[in-house]
C-alpha positions in Angstrom: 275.9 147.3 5.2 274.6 150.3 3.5 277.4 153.3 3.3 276.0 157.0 2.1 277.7 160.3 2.0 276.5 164.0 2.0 279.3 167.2 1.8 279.9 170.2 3.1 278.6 173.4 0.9 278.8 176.8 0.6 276.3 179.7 -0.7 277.9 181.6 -3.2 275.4 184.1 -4.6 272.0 184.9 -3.1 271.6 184.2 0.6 270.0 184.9 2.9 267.1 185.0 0.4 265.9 181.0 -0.3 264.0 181.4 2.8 262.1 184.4 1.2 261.2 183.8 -2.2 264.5 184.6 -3.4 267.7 182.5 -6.0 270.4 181.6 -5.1 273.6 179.6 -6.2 275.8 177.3 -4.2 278.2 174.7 -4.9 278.9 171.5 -2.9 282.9 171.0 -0.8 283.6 167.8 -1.0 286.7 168.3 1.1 284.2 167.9 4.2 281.8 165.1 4.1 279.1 163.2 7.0 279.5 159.5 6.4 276.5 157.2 7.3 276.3 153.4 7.9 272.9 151.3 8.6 272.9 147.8 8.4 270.2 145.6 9.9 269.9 144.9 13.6 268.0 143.2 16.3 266.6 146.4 17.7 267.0 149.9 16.0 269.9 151.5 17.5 271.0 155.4 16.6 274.8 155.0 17.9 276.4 158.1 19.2 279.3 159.9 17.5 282.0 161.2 19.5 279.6 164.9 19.3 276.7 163.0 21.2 279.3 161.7 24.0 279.0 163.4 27.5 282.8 163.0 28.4 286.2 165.0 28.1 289.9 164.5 29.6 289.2 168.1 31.3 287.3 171.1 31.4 289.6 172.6 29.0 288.8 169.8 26.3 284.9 170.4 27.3 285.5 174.1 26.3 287.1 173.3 23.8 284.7 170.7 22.5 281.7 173.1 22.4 282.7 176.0 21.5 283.7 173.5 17.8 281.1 171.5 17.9 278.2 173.4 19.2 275.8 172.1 22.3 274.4 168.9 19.9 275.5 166.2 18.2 273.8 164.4 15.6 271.4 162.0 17.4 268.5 164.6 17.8 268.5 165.4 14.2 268.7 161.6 12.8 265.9 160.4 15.2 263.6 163.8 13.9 264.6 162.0 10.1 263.2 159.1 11.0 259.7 160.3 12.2 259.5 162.6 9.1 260.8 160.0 7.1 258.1 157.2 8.3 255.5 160.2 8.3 256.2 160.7 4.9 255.9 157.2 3.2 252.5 156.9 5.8 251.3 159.7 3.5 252.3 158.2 0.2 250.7 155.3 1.1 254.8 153.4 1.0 254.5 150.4 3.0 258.1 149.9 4.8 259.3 146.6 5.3 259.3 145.3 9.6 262.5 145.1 9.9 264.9 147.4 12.8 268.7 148.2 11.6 271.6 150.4 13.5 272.9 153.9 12.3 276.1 155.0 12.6 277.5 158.6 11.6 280.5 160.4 11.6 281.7 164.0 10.5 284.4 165.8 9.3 282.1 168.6 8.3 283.1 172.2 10.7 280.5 172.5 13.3 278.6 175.9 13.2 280.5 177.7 10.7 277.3 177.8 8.0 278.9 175.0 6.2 275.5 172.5 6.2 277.0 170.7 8.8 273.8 169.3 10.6 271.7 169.0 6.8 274.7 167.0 5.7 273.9 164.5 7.9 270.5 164.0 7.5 270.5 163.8 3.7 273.4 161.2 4.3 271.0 159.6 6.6 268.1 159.6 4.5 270.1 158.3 1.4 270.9 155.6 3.7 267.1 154.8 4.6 265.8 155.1 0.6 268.5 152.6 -0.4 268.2 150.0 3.5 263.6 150.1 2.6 264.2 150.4 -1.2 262.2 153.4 -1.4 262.9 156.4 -4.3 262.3 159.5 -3.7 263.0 162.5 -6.3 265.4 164.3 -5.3 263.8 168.0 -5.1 261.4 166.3 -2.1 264.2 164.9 -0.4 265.6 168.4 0.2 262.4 169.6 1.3 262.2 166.5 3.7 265.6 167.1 5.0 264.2 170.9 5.5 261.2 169.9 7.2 263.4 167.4 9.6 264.5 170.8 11.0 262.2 173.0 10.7 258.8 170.9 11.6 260.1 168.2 14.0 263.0 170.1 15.7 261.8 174.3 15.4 264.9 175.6 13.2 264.3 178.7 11.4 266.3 177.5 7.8 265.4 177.5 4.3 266.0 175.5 1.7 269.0 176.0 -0.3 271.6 173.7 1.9 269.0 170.5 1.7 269.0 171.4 -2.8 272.8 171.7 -2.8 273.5 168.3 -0.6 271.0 166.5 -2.5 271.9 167.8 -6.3 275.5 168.0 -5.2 278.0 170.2 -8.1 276.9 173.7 -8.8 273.1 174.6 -8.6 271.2 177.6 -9.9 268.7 177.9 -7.2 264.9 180.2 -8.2 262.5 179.8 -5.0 260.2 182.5 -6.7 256.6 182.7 -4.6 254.7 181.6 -7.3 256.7 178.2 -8.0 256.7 177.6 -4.2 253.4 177.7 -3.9 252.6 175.5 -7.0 254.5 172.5 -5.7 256.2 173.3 -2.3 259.8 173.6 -3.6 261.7 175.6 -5.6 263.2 175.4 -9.9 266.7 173.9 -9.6 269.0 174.2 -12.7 272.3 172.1 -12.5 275.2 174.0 -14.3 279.1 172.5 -15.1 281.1 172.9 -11.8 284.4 173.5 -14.3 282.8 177.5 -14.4 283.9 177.9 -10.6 286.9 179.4 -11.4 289.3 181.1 -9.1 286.6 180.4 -5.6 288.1 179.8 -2.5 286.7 179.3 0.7 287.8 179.8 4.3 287.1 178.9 7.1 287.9 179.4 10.8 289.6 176.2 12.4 290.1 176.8 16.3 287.5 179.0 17.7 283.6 178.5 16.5 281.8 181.5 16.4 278.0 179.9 15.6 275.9 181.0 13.4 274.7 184.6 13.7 271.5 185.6 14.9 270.5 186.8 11.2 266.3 186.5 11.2 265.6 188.3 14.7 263.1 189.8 13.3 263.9 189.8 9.5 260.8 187.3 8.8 258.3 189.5 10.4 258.8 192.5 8.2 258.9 190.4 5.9 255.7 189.3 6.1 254.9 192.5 7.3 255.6 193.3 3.9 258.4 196.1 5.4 259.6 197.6 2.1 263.6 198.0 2.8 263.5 193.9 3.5 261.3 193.3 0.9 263.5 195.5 -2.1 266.9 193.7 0.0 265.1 190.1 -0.9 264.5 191.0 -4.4 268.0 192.4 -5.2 269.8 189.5 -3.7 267.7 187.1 -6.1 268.8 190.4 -9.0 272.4 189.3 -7.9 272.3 185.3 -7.6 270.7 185.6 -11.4 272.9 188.1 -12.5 275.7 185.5 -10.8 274.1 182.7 -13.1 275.1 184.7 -16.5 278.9 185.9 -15.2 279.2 182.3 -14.3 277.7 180.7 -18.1 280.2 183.7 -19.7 283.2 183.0 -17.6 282.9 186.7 -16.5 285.0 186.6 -13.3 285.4 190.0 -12.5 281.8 190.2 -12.7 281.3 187.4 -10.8 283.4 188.9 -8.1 281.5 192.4 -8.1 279.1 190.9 -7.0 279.8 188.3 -4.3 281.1 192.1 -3.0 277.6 193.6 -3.2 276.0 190.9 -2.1 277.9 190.9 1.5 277.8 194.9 1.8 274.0 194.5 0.9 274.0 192.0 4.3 276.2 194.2 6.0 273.9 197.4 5.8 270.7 195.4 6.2 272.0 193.4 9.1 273.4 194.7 12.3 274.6 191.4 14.2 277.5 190.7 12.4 280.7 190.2 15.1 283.9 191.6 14.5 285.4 187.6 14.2 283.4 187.4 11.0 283.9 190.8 9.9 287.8 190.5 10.7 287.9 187.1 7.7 285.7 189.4 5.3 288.4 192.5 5.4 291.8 190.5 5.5 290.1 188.8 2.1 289.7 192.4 0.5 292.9 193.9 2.1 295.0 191.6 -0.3 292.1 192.0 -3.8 290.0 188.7 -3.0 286.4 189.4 -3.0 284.6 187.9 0.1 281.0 187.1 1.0 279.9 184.7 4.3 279.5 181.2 2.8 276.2 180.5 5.2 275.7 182.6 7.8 279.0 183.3 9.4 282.3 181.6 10.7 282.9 180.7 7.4 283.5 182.8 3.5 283.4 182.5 0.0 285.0 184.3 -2.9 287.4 184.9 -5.8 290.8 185.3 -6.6 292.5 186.0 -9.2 295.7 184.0 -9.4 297.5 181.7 -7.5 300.0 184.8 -6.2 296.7 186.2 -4.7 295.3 183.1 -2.9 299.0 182.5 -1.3 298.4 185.9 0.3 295.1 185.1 1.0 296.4 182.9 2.8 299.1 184.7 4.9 297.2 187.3 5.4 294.3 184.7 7.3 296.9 182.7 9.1 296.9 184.8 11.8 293.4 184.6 12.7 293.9 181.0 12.7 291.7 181.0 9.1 292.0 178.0 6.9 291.9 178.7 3.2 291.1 176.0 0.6 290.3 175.5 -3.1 286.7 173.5 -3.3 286.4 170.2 -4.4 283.1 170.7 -6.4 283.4 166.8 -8.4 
């Protein structure tokens, strides 16, 4: 039996911009993990987690259930793994052995809070499937795989700084720069010490799901369109995750924290979906000094504090909105 693992992560400098030629840098939580078992098997079997499972004690439970867990479970995205997985090691000319096996998955990542959830599963998944046909794959093309699972088999608008992150795991320096991306399909990827996240939090909401916002209604087409406010937006959050890269190598944590600020208000002006649930964690972080920024792309936040006073009213102060606050396990 063949037992692989993928975590949780959160952006903390950069994004939105991977999916536009931009840097970024994110760390991996390993306080949340997808777990994945294969082991070989008359027929090949995807079992269901309790996520893929039509049935509730009540309608309240149903509501419940969705509005946490979202409208999918994990099924859909392991079975779009496998046919981008086998279509990939046709290309390569990888012969994989005839033999069927059983996966089983399970998650303790939150649902729809822009925490990875549905990428952690798939690179969990597709460690799982390397180790079961004995097939290596380097790791920047397993995060464009895992990317491609989504965005080619199943029609997800996402880019590729979750897949890096999941598959690099620690604290990665992320440059997608056009001319890099073009060259070879993925970004430059530059591992740096996890001990430099000092003083990061992240929180997260626990009872009621939010999704993930609507951010690229029509961001990508003036992009491409080559609209000059999204364009300059694009450029300064890769300024930012940079300028993040060198507060982080100097320990400069009031840096650092300037600009997880500026890159949130950057998002804030440029982007006009943003609900008041997400809004509410962002000012409730900067009423008590904390700098905040989304973590993905809403329900959940990143940023710095400066003792452990501070993160204890961090704390109180997102109690109320039913917001958990924790301390990331990076290692």
């Amino acid at each position: 039996m063949i037992e692989t693992y993928a975590y949780a992560r959160a952006g903390l400098l950069g994004n939105p911009s991977d999916g536009y030629y931009g840097k970024t840098v994110s760390f991996i939580l390993k306080n949340f993990r997808a777990r994945v078992l294969v082991y070989p098997s008359a027929r090949l079997e995807i079992r269901a987690s309790k996520a893929d499972i039509p049935e509730w004690s009540s309608l309240e439970e149903l509501r419940d259930s969705t509005r946490w867990r979202g409208y999918y479970g994990g099924i859909r995205i392991i079975q779009a793994l496998l046919m981008r997985f086998t279509d990939y090691c046709s290309e390569q000319g990888i012969e994989l052995s005839d033999r069927n096996f059983t996966i089983e998955y399970e998650s303790t990542i939150p649902l729809r809070l822009g925490m990875g959830g549905s990428s952690a599963i798939i690179i969990a998944t597709l460690r799982a499937l390397q180790e079961f046909f004995g097939v290596e794959i380097e790791p920047a093309i397993q995060a464009k795989l895992a990317l491609e699972t989504e965005t080619r088999e199943l029609g997800v608008n996402a880019g590729l700084q979750d897949r890096v992150i999941q598959v690099y795991e620690g604290l990665v320096f992320m440059d997608f720069n056009r001319e890099t991306m073009d060259a070879q399909g993925y970004g430059a990827y530059e591992r740096l010490d996890p001990a430099l996240l000092e003083g990061v939090y992240v929180a997260y909401r626990r009872s009621l799901s939010e999704g993930t916002e609507v951010f690229h209604n029509n961001i990508r087409a003036r992009f491409d369109e080559g609209d000059r406010e999204i364009v300059e937006a694009m450029n300064r959050w890769a300024e930012i995750a940079a300028e993040g890269r060198e507060a982080l190598l100097q320990r400069d944590h009031k840096k650092l924290g300037e600009l997880i600020d500026a890159n949130f208000d950057l998002r804030a002006r440029l982007y006009t979906q943003l609900s008041e649930g997400n809004l509410e964690m962002i000012r409730a972080a900067r009423k008590v000094g904390c700098t905040a920024k989304f973590a993905g792309s809403g329900g959940a936040i990143v940023g710095t504090y400066d003792d452990d006073a501070q993160l204890e009213k961090l704390r109180a102060e997102l109690a109320p909105l039913d917001v958990a606050v924790i301390e990331p396990q990076v290692v």
